[in-house]
Z-matrix of the N, CA and C atoms (Angstrom, degrees):
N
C 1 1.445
C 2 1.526 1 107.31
N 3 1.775 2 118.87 1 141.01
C 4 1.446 3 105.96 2 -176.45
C 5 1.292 4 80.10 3 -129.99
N 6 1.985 5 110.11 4 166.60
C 7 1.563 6 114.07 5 135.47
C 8 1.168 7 108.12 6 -123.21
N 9 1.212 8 138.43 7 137.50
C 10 1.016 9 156.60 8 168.70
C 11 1.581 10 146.00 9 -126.60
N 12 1.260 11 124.51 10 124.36
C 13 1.530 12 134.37 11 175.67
C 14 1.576 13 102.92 12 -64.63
N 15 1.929 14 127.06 13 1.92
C 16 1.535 15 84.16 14 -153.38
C 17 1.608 16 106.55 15 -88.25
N 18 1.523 17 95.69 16 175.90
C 19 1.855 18 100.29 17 172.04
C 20 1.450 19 119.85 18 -42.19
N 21 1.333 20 103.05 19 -35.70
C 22 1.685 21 100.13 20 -173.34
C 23 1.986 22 102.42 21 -109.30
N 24 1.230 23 109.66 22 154.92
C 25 1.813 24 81.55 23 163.01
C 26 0.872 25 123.88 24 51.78
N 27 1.983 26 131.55 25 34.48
C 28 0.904 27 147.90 26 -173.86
C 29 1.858 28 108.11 27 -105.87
N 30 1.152 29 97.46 28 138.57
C 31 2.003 30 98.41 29 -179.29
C 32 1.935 31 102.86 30 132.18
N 33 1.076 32 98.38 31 -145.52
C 34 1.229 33 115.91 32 -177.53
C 35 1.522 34 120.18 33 -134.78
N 36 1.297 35 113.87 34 121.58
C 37 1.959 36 123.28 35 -161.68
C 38 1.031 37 98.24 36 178.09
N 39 1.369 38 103.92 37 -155.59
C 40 1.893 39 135.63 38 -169.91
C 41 1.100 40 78.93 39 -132.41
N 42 1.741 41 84.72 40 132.04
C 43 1.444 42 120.74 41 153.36
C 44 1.375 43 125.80 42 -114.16
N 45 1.452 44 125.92 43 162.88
C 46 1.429 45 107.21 44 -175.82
C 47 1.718 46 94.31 45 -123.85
N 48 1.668 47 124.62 46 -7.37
C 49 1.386 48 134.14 47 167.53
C 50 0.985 49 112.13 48 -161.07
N 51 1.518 50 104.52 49 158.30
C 52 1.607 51 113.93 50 -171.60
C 53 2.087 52 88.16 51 -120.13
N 54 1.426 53 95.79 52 168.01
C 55 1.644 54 84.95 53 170.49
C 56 1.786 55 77.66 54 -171.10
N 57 1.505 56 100.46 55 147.55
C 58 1.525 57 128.83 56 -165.35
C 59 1.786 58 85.26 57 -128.82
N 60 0.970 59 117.41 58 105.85
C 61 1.536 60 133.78 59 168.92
C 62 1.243 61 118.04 60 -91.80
N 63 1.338 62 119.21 61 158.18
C 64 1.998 63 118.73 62 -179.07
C 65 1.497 64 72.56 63 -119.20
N 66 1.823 65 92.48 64 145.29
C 67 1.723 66 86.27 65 158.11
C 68 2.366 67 86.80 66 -136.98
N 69 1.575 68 98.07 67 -164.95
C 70 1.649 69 83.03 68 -171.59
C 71 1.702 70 116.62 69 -83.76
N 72 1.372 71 122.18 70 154.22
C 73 1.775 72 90.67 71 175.74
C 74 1.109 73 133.18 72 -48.05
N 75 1.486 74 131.76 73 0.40
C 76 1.189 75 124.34 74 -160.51
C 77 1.360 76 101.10 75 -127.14
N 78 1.296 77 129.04 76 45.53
C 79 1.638 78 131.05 77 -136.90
C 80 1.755 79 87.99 78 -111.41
N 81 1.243 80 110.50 79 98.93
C 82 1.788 81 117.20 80 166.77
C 83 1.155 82 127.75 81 -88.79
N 84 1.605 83 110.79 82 1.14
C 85 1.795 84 99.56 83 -177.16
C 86 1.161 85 118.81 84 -34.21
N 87 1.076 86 143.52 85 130.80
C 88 1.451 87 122.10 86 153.76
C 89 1.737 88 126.72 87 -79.71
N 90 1.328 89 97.99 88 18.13
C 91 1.898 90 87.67 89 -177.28
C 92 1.607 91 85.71 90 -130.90
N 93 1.461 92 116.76 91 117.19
C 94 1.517 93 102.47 92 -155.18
C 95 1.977 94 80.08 93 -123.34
N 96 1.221 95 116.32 94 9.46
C 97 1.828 96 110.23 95 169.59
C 98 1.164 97 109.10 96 -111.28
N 99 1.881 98 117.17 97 -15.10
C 100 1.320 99 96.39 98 146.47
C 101 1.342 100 130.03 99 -91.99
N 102 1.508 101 140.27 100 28.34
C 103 0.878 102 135.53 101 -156.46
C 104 1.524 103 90.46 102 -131.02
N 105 1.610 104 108.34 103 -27.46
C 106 1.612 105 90.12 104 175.40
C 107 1.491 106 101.25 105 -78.06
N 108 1.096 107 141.85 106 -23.86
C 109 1.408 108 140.71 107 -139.94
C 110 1.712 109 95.72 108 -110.63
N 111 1.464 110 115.85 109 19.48
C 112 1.143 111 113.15 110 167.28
C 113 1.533 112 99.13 111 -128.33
N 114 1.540 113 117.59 112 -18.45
C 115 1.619 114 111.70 113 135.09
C 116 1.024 115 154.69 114 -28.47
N 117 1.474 116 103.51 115 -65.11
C 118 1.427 117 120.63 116 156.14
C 119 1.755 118 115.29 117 -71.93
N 120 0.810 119 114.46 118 -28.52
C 121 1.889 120 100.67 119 165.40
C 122 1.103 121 100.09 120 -57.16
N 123 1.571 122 127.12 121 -50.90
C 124 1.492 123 109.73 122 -152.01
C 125 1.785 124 109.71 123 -85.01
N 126 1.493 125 113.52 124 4.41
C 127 1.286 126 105.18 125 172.11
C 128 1.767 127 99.67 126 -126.56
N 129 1.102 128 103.10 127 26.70
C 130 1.672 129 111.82 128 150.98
C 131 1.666 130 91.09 129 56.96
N 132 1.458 131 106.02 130 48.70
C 133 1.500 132 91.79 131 161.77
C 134 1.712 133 97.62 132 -102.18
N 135 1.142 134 109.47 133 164.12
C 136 1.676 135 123.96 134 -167.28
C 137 1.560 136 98.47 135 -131.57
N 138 1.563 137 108.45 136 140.34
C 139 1.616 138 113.80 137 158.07
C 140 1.338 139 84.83 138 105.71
N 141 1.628 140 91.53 139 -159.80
C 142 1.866 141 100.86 140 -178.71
C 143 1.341 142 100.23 141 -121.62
N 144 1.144 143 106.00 142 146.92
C 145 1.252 144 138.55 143 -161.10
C 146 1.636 145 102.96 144 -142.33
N 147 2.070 146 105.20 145 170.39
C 148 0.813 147 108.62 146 167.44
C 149 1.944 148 112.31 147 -140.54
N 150 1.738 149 99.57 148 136.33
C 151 1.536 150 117.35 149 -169.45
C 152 1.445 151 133.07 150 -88.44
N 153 1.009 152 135.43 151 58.19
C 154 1.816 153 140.48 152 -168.08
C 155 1.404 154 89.62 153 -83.30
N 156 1.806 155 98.90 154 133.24
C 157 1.300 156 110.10 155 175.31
C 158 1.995 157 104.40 156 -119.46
N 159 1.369 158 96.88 157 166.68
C 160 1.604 159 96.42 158 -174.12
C 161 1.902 160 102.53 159 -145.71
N 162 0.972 161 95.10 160 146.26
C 163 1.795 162 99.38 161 171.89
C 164 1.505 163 96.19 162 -96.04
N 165 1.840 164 150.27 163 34.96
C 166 0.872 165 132.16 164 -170.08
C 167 1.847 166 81.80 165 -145.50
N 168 1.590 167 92.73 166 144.60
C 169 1.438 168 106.24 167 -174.39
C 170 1.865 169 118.85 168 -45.16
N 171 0.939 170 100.51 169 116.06
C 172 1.488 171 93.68 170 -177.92
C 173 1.259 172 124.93 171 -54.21
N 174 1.494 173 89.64 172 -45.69
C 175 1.846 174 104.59 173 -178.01
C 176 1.953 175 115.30 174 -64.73
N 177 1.094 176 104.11 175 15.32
C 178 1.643 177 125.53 176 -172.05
C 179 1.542 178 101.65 177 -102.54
N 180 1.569 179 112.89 178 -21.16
C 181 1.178 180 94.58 179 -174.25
C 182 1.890 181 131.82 180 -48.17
N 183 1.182 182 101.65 181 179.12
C 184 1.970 183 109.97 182 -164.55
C 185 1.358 184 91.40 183 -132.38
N 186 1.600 185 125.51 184 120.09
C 187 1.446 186 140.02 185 169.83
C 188 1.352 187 88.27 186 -104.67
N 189 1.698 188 112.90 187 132.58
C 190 1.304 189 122.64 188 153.87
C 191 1.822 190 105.35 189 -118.23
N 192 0.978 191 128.44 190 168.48
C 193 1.290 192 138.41 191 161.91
C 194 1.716 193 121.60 192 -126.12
N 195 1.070 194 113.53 193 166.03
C 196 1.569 195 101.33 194 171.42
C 197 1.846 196 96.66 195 177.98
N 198 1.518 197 117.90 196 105.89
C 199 1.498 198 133.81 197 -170.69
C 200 1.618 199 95.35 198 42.29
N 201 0.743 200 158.51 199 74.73
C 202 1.486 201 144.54 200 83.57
C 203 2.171 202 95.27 201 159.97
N 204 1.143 203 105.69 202 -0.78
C 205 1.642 204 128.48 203 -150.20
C 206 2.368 205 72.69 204 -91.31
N 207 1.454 206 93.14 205 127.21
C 208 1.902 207 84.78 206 153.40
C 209 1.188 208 100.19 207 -124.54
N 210 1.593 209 126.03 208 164.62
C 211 1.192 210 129.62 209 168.43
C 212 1.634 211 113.51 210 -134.34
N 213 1.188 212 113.55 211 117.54
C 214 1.440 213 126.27 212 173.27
C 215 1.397 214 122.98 213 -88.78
N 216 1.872 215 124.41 214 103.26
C 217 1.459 216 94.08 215 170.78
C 218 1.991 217 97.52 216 -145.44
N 219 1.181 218 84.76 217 139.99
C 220 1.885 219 93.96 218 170.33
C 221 1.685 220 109.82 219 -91.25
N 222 1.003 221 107.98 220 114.27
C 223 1.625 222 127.72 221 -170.00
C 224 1.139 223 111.00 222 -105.76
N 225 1.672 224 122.05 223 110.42
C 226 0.862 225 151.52 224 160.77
C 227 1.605 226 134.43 225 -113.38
N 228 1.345 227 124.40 226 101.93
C 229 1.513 228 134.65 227 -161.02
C 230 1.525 229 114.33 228 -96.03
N 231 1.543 230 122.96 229 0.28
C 232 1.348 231 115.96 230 -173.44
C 233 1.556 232 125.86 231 -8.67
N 234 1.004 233 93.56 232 -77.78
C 235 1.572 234 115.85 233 171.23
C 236 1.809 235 115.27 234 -122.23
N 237 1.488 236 113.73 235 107.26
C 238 1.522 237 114.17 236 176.39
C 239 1.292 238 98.70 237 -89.46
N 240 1.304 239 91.71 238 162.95
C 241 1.609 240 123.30 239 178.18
C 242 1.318 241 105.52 240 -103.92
N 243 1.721 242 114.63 241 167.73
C 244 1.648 243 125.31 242 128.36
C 245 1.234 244 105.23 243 -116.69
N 246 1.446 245 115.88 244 123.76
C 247 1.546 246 121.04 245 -167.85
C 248 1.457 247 104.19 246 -43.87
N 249 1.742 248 117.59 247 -71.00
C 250 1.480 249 114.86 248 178.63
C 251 1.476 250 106.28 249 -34.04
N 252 1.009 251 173.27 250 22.02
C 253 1.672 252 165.06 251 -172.80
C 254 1.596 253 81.71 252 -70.32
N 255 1.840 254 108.77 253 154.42
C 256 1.625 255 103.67 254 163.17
C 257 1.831 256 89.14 255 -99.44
N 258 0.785 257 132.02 256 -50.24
C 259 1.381 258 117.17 257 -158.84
C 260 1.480 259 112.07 258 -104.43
N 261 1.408 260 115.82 259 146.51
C 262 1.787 261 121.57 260 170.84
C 263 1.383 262 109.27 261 -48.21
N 264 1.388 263 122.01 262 152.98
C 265 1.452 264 104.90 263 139.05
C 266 1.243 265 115.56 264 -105.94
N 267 1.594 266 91.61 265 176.78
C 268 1.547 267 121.65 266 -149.04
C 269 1.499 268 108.99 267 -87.13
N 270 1.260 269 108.56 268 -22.74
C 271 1.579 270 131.19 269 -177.66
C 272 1.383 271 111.33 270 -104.32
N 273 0.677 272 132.55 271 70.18
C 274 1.597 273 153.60 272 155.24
C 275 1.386 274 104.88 273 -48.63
N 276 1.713 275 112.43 274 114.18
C 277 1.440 276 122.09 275 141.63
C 278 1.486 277 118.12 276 -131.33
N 279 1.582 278 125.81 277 148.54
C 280 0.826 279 100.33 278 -154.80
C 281 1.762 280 99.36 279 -89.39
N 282 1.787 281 103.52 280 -168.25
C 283 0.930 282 102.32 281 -179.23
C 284 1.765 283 94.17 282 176.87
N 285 1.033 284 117.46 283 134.53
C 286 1.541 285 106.63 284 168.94
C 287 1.489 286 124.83 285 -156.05
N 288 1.430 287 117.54 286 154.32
C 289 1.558 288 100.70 287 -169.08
C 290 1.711 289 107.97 288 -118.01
N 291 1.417 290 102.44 289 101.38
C 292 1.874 291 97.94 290 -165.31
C 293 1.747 292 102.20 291 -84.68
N 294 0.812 293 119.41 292 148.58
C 295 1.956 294 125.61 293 -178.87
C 296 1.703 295 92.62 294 -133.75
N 297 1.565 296 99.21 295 119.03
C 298 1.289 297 103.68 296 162.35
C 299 1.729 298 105.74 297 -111.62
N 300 1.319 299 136.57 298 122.82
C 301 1.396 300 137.98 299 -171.86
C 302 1.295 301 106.77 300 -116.41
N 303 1.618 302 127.27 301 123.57
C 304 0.985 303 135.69 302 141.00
C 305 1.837 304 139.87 303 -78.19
N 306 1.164 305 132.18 304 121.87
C 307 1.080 306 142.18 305 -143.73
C 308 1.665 307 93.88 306 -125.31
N 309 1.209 308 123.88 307 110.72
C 310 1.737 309 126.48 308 166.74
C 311 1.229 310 115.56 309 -48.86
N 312 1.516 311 117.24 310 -55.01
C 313 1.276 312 125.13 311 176.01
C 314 1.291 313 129.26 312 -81.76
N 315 1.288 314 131.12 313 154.48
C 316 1.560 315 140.86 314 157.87
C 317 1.858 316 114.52 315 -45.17
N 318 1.627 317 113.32 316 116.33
C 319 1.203 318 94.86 317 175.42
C 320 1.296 319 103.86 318 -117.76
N 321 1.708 320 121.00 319 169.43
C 322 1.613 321 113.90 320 179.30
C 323 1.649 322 105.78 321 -77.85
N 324 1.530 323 103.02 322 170.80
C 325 1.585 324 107.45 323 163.78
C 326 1.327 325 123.59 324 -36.69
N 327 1.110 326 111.75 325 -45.83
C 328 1.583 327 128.50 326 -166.45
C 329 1.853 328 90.36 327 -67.02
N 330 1.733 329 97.75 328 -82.68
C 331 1.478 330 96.96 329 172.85
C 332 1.396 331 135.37 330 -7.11
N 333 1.664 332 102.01 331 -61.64
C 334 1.527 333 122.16 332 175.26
C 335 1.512 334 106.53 333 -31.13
N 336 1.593 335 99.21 334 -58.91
C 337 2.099 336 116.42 335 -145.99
C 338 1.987 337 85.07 336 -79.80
N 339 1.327 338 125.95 337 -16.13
C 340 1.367 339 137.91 338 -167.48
C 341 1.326 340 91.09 339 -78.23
N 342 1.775 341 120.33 340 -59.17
C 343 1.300 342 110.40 341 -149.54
C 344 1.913 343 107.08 342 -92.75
N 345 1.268 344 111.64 343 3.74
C 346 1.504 345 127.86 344 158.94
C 347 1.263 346 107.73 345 -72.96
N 348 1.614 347 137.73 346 -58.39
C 349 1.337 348 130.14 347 171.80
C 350 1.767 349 117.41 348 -51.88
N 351 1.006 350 104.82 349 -32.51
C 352 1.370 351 105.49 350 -173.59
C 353 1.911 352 125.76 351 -93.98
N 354 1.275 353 75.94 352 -2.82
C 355 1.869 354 97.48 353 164.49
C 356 1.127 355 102.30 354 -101.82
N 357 1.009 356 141.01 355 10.17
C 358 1.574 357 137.68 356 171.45
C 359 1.445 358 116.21 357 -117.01
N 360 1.633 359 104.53 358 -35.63
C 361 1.377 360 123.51 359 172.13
C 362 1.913 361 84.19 360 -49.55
N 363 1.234 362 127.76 361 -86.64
C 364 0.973 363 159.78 362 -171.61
C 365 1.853 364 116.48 363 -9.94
N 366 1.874 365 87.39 364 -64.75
C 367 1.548 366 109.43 365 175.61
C 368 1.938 367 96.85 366 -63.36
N 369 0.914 368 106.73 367 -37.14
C 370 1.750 369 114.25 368 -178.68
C 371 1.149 370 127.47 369 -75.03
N 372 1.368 371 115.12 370 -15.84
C 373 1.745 372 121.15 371 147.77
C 374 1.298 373 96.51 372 -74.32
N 375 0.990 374 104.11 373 -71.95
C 376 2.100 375 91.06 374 -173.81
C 377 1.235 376 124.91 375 -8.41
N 378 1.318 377 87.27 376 -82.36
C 379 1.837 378 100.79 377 171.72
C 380 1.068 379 133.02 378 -58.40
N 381 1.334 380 104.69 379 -7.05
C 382 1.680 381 110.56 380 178.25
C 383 2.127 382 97.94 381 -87.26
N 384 1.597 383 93.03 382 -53.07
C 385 1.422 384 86.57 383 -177.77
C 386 1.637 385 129.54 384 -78.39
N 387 1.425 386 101.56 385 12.47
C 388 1.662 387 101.20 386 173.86
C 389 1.598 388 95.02 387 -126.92
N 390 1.567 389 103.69 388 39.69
C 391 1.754 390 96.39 389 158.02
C 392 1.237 391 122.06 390 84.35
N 393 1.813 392 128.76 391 -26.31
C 394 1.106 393 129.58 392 -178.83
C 395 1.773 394 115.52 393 -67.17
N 396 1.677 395 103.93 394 128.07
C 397 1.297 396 109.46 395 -169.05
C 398 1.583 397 103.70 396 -85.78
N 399 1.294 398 122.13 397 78.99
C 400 1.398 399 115.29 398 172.00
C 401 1.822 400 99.07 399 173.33
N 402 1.441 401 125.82 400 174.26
C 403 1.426 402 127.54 401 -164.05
C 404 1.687 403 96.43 402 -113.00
N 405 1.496 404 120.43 403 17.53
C 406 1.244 405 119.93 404 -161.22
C 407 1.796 406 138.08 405 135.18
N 408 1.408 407 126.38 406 -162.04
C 409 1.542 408 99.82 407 170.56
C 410 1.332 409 81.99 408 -115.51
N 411 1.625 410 104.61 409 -155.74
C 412 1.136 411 137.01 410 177.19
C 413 1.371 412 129.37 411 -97.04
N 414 1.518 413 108.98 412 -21.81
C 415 1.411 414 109.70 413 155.53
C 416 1.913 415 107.13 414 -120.90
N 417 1.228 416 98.63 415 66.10
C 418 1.665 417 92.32 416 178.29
C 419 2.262 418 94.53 417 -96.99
N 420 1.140 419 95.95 418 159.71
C 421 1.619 420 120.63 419 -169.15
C 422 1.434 421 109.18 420 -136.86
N 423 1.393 422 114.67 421 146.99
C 424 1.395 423 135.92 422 -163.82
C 425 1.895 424 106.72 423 -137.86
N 426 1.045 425 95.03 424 128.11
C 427 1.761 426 101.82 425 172.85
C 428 1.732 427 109.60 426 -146.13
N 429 1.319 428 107.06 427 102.44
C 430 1.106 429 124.09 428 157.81
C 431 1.254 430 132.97 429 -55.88
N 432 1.239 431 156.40 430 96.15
C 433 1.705 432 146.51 431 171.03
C 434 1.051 433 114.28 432 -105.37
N 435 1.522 434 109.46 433 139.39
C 436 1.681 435 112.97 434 160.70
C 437 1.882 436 110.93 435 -153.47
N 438 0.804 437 82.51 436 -171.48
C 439 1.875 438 82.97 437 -177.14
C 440 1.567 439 110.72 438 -91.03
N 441 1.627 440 109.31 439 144.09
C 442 1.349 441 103.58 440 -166.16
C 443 1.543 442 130.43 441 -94.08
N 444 2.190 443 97.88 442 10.34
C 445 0.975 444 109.16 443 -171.14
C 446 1.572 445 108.98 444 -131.39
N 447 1.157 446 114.48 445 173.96
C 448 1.955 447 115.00 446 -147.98
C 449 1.459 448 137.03 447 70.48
N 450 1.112 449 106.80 448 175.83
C 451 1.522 450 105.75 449 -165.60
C 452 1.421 451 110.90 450 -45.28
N 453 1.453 452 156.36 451 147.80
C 454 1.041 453 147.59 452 129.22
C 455 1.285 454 123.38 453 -54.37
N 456 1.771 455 119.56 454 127.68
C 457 1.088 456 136.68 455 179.31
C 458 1.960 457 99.60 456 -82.76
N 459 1.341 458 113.37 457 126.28
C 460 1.768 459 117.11 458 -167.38
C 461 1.829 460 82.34 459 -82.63
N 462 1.340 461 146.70 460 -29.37
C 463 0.962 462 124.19 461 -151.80
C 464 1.888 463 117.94 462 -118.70
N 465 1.529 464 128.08 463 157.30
C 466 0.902 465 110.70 464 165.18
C 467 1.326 466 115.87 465 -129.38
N 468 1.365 467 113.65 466 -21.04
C 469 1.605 468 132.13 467 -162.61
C 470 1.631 469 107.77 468 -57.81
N 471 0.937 470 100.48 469 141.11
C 472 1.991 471 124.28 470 179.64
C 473 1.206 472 125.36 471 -30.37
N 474 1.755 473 105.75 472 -4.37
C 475 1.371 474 111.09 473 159.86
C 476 1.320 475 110.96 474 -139.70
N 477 1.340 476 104.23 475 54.50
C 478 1.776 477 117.44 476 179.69
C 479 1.419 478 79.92 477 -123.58
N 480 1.485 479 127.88 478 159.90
C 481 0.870 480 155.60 479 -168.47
C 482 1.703 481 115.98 480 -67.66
N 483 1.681 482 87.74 481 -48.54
C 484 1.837 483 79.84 482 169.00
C 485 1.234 484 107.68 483 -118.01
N 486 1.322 485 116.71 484 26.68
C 487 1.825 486 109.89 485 172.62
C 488 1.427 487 94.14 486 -104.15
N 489 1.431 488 109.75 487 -8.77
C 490 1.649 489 102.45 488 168.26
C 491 1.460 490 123.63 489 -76.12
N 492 1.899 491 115.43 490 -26.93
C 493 0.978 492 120.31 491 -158.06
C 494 1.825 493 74.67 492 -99.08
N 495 0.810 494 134.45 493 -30.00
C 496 1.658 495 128.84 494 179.73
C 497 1.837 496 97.41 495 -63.72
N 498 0.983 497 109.85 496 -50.34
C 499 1.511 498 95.58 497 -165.90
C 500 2.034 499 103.39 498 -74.43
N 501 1.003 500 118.49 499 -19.52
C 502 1.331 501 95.48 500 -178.58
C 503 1.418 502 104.12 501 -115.56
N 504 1.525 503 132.46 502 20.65
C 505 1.277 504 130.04 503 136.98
C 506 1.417 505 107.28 504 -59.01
N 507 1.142 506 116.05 505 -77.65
C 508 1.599 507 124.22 506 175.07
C 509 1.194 508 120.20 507 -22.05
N 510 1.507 509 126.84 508 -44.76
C 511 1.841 510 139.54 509 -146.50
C 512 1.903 511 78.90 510 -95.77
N 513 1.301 512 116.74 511 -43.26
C 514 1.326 513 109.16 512 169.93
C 515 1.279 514 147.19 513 -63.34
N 516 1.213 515 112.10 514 -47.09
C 517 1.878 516 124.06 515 156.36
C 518 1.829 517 110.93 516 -57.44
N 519 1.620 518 100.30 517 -60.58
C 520 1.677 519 90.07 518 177.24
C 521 1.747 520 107.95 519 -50.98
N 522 1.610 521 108.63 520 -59.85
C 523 1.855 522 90.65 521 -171.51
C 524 1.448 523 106.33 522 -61.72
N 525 1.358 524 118.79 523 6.49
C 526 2.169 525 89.72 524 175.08
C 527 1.359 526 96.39 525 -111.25
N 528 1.383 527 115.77 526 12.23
C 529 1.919 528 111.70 527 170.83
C 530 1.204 529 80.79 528 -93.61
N 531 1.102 530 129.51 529 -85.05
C 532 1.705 531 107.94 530 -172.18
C 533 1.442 532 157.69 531 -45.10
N 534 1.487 533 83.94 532 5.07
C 535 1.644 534 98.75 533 166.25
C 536 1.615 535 96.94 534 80.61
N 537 1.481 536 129.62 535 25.79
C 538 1.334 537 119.06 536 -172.30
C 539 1.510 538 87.60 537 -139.44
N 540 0.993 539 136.55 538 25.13
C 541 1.547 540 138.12 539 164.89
C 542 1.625 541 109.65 540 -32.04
N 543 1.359 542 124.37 541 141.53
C 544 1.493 543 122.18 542 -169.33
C 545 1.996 544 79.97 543 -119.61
C-alpha cells in the first residue's frame, strides 16, 4: 500500500515500484507521467508504480532507519520556500526534497494521510535546525510504503509509535542531505 505526492503514481493504492529519477535542472517537459513511465520501461519495471523526479544527484541519496521504519530522501535546496509565501518567485532554481518511507507494518487510510504529515513535520525540523530559511521547495514529494496485509495500525502522528520511528528516520536522512547530520 503507498500514499503518495509523486508526479507519476501519485494518490493512494498498490504499488508494485517506486523509482526516484534525476532529470537536468532545467528539465521543462511538460508531461512528466509520461516521462517517468518511459523510465520505468526502460528499467523493465512492470505494473503500477510510483515516479518522483529530482534535479539533485540521485546517487547522493541519505538512508536513515529507526526500529524497523527506513527513510530515503535526495535533498535538494536550490531555492527554499515557506509554504504560506503569497507570491512565487521569479528566480527559480531548482531544488527538491523527495522522501521515499518504508513502514513494516500495515497502516489505515487515515494513518497513511497521518504518516505524510509527519514526514514533512519531520523534513521541517531539519530545515529549521540546519538554518534553512524556508519549510521546503516547491516541487518537494512524499511516498509512503507499507504492507497491505495485517492488522492496521489507526495511527501515524509523532507520538504514535511508528510515526515516531517515521519522524526521526526522516529528521535523519534530511539532516545528513544537508550536511547537518547530528
Amino acid at each position: 500500500m503507498a500514499i503518495s505526492s509523486a508526479v507519476s503514481g501519485g494518490g493512494l493504492g498498490i504499488v508494485e515500484w517506486v523509482l526516484n529519477a534525476q532529470v537536468p535542472s532545467d528539465y521543462r517537459r511538460t508531461d512528466p507521467a509520461a516521462h517517468v513511465a518511459e523510465i520505468a520501461a526502460a528499467c523493465e519495471l512492470a505494473g503500477s508504480g510510483a515516479g518522483l523526479l529530482t534535479a539533485c544527484d540521485v546517487r547522493d541519496y541519505r538512508r536513515a532507519s529507526d526500529g524497523g521504519v527506513v527513510a530515503d530522501a535526495t535533498v535538494g535546496i536550490g531555492q527554499p520556500i515557506w509554504a504560506a509565501d503569497d507570491a512565487p518567485s521569479r528566480d527559480y532554481r531548482p531544488g527538491t526534497i523527495n522522501l521515499v518511507v518504508q513502514i513494516p507494518v500495515r497502516l489505515s487510510e487515515a494513518a497513511l494521510v497521518n504518516a505524510v504529515a509527519t514526514a514533512t513535520e519531520a523534513k521541517t525540523q531539519a530545515l529549521w535546525r540546519a538554518g534553512v530559511s524556508g519549510t521546503g521547495t516547491a516541487t518537494d514529494a512524499v511516498c509512503v510504503l507499507c504492507p497491505q496485509d495485517g492488522r492496521a495500525e489507526p495511527f501515524a502522528g509523532p507520538r504514535s509509535v511508528w510515526g515516531a520511528r517515521l519522524a526521526r528516520a526522516v529528521y535523519a536522512a534530511v539532516s545528513e542531505g544537508l550536511g547537518a547530520g547530528e
